[in-house]
C-alpha positions in Angstrom: 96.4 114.9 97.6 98.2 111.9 98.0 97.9 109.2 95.3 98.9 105.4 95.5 102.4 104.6 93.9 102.9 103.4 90.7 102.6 100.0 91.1 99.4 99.8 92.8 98.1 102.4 90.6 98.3 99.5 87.6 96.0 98.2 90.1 93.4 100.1 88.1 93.7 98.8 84.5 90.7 96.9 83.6 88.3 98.7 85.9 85.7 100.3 84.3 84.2 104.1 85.2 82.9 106.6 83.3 83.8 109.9 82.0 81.9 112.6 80.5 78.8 110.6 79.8 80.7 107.3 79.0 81.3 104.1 80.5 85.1 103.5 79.5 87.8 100.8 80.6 91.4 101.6 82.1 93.0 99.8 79.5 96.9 101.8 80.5 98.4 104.2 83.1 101.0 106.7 82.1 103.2 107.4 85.2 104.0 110.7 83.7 101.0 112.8 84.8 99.9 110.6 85.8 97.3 109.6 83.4 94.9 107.3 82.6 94.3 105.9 79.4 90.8 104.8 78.8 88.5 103.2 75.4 84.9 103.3 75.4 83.0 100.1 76.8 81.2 98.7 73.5 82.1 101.4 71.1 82.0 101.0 67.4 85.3 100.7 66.7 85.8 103.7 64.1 88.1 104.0 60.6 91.8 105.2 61.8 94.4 106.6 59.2 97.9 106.0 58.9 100.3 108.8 59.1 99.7 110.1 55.3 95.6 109.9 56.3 94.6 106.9 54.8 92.0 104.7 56.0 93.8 101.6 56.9 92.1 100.0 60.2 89.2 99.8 62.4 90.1 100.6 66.1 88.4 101.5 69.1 88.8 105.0 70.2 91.0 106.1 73.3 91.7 109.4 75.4 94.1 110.0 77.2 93.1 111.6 80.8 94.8 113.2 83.6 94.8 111.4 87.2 94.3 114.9 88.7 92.5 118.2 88.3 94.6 121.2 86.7 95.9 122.3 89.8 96.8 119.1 91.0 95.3 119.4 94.2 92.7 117.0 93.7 91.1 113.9 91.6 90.2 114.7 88.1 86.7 115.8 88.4 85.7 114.7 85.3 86.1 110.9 86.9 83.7 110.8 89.4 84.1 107.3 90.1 87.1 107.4 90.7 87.5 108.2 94.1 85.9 104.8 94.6 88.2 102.9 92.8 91.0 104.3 94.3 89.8 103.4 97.8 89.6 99.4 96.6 93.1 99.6 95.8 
Protein backbone atom coordinates (compact mmCIF):
# COMPACT_ATOMS: atom_id res chain seq x y z
CA UNK A 1 0.00 0.00 0.00
CA UNK A 2 1.31 3.15 -0.75
CA UNK A 3 1.72 5.74 1.99
CA UNK A 4 2.35 9.57 1.67
CA UNK A 5 6.07 10.62 2.14
CA UNK A 6 7.45 11.86 5.18
CA UNK A 7 6.81 15.17 5.05
CA UNK A 8 3.18 15.18 4.41
CA UNK A 9 2.89 12.39 6.76
CA UNK A 10 3.85 15.28 9.72
CA UNK A 11 0.71 16.38 8.09
CA UNK A 12 -0.96 14.22 10.69
CA UNK A 13 0.35 15.47 14.10
CA UNK A 14 -2.35 17.03 15.99
CA UNK A 15 -5.19 15.13 14.51
CA UNK A 16 -7.05 13.24 16.76
CA UNK A 17 -8.38 9.40 16.17
CA UNK A 18 -8.87 6.70 18.21
CA UNK A 19 -7.40 3.44 19.03
CA UNK A 20 -8.50 0.55 20.95
CA UNK A 21 -11.34 2.30 22.61
CA UNK A 22 -9.56 5.71 22.99
CA UNK A 23 -9.71 8.97 21.47
CA UNK A 24 -5.84 9.95 21.28
CA UNK A 25 -3.80 12.92 19.55
CA UNK A 26 -0.85 12.41 16.99
CA UNK A 27 1.39 14.26 19.03
CA UNK A 28 4.88 12.70 16.71
CA UNK A 29 5.64 10.45 13.69
CA UNK A 30 8.64 8.17 13.72
CA UNK A 31 9.78 7.74 10.10
CA UNK A 32 11.27 4.43 11.09
CA UNK A 33 8.27 2.16 10.87
CA UNK A 34 6.76 4.24 10.35
CA UNK A 35 4.97 4.97 13.49
CA UNK A 36 2.79 7.10 15.10
CA UNK A 37 3.05 8.35 18.42
CA UNK A 38 -0.07 9.09 20.14
CA UNK A 39 -1.33 10.38 24.12
CA UNK A 40 -4.70 10.00 25.31
CA UNK A 41 -7.20 13.10 24.69
CA UNK A 42 -8.00 14.25 28.44
CA UNK A 43 -6.17 11.58 30.32
CA UNK A 44 -5.15 11.85 33.87
CA UNK A 45 -1.80 12.45 33.51
CA UNK A 46 -0.30 9.39 35.67
CA UNK A 47 3.04 9.25 38.24
CA UNK A 48 6.23 8.42 35.96
CA UNK A 49 9.61 7.16 37.52
CA UNK A 50 13.00 8.10 36.73
CA UNK A 51 15.36 5.49 35.66
CA UNK A 52 16.10 4.08 39.40
CA UNK A 53 11.94 3.94 39.67
CA UNK A 54 11.24 6.73 41.61
CA UNK A 55 8.21 8.78 41.37
CA UNK A 56 9.42 12.02 40.09
CA UNK A 57 6.61 13.52 37.61
CA UNK A 58 3.17 13.54 36.45
CA UNK A 59 2.91 12.97 32.58
CA UNK A 60 0.43 11.95 30.28
CA UNK A 61 0.69 8.56 28.95
CA UNK A 62 1.90 7.71 25.17
CA UNK A 63 2.16 4.54 22.89
CA UNK A 64 3.91 4.19 20.36
CA UNK A 65 1.98 2.60 17.16
CA UNK A 66 2.82 1.18 13.90
CA UNK A 67 1.54 3.10 10.60
CA UNK A 68 0.89 -0.46 9.16
CA UNK A 69 -0.46 -3.87 9.93
CA UNK A 70 2.19 -6.68 10.67
CA UNK A 71 2.59 -7.63 7.19
CA UNK A 72 2.81 -4.30 5.99
CA UNK A 73 0.38 -4.65 3.42
CA UNK A 74 -2.14 -2.55 4.85
CA UNK A 75 -3.20 0.40 7.49
CA UNK A 76 -2.85 -0.58 10.97
CA UNK A 77 -6.19 -2.03 11.71
CA UNK A 78 -6.27 -1.01 15.12
CA UNK A 79 -6.66 2.77 13.66
CA UNK A 80 -9.71 2.73 11.96
CA UNK A 81 -9.78 6.32 11.40
CA UNK A 82 -7.14 6.51 9.88
CA UNK A 83 -7.82 5.80 6.45
CA UNK A 84 -9.72 9.07 6.66
CA UNK A 85 -7.11 11.09 7.75
CA UNK A 86 -4.89 10.01 5.39
CA UNK A 87 -7.15 10.86 2.47
CA UNK A 88 -7.24 14.81 3.88
CA UNK A 89 -3.73 14.84 3.57
Amino acid sequence: MPLPDTARLTGLIGRELDWLGRRCRIVELLPEGPSLVLEAVGAEPSIQANQYGEATRRAVETHTVALLSPRGDALNPLLPGLPALLAAL
